[in-house]
N, C-alpha and C positions, 0 to 999 in steps of 0.2 A: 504494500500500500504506500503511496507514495502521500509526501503533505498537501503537494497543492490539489488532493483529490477533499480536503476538507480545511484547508486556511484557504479564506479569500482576504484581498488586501483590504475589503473593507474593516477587517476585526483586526488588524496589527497597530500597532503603536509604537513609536520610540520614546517616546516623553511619557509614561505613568506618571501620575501625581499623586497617586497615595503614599501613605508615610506606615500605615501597619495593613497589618494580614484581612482582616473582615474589610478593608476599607478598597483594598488591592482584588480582591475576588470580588466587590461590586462592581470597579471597573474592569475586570474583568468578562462579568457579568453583563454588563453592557454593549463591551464588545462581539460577544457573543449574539447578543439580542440585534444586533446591525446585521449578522447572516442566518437569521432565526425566527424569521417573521411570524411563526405559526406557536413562538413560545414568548410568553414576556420576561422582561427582564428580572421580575421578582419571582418567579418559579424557575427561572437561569442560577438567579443568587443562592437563595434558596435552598437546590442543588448542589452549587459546589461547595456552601459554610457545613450542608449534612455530611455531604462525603470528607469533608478537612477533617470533621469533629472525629470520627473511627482512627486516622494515623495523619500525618502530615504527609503532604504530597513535595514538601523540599528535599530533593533527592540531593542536594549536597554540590558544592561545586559553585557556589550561585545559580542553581537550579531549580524550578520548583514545575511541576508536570500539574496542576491542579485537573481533575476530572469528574463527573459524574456520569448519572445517565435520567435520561427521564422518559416519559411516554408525550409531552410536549412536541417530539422532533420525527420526525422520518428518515435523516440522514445526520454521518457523524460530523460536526465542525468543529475545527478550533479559531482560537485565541493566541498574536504573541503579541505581548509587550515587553519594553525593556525599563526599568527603572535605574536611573544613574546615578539614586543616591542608596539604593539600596532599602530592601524594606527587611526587618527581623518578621522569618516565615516558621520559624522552628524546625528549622534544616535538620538533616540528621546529622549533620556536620557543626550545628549550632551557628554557622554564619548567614549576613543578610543575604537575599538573594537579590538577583537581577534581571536573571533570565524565565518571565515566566509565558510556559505555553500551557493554554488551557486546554480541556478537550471535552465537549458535550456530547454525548453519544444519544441514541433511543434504545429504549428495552429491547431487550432480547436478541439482540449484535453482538454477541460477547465476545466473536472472534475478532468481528472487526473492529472492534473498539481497541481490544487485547496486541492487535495487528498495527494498530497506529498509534498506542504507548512504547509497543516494543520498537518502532520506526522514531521517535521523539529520543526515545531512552538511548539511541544507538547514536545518532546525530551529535549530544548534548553530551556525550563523555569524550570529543576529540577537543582537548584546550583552544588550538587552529581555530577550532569552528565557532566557540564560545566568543574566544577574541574578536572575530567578522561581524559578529551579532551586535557587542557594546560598542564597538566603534563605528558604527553605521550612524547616518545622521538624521533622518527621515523613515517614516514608516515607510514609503515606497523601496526605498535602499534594503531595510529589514526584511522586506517580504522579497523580494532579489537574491538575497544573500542564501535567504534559507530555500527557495528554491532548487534553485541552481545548485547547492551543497545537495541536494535533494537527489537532483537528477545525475551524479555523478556514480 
């Protein structure tokens, strides 16, 4: 599964403005509600504060994968933004993150869902690729970089 089969550049970001965790998953949340027209943004939110609340999704690294699923959606999307000053997400690592990709799934996909964490999860542990993310200057640029690293 490839990303740009569920990021569209409407939901990428390079400038987050949140400063903590519940504040960064509404924008988030939002994000997601820009390629999600058939789910609102508060049954988006909603979802990812439920799924946060079981384990943290900071995989470490300045990483954080945030995910759910709902019956709101028909197909899987995500979310990337980058925040540059860093938000405390309860990393397993204990550091702020920077790099967060969301991922809204619908019921009953669990492969594909399972299939585009493991595609995120693979991306987001080469440093190379981490570094092209924060130093991009525009959401356009963001959503290029991760492409392109995508399709290689």
């Amino acid at each position: 599964m490839k990303i740009s089969e569920f990021l569209l550049p409407a939901a990428v970001t390079s400038d987050l403005e949140s400063s903590g965790k519940l504040d960064v998953l509404s924008e988030l949340g939002k994000l997601l509600a820009n390629v999600c027209p058939q789910a609102n943004e508060q049954d988006i939110v909603a979802a990812l504060v439920e799924r946060e609340r079981l384990a943290t999704t900071g995989i470490g690294d300045g990483v954080a994968i945030p995910h759910a699923k709902t019956d709101k959606i028909t197909e899987i999307r995500g979310a990337l933004g980058i925040s540059r000053t860093g938000i405390p997400f309860d990393a397993v690592d204990g550091k702020p993150v920077h790099i967060f990709i969301a991922l809204l799934a619908p019921q009953g996909v669990a492969s594909d869902h399972l299939k585009a964490l493991a595609r995120i999860s693979k991306l987001v542990r080469e440093p190379d690729f981490r570094g092209r993310l924060l130093s991009t200057k525009s959401a356009e640029e963001l959503f290029d970089v991760i492409v392109t690293e995508d399709g290689e």
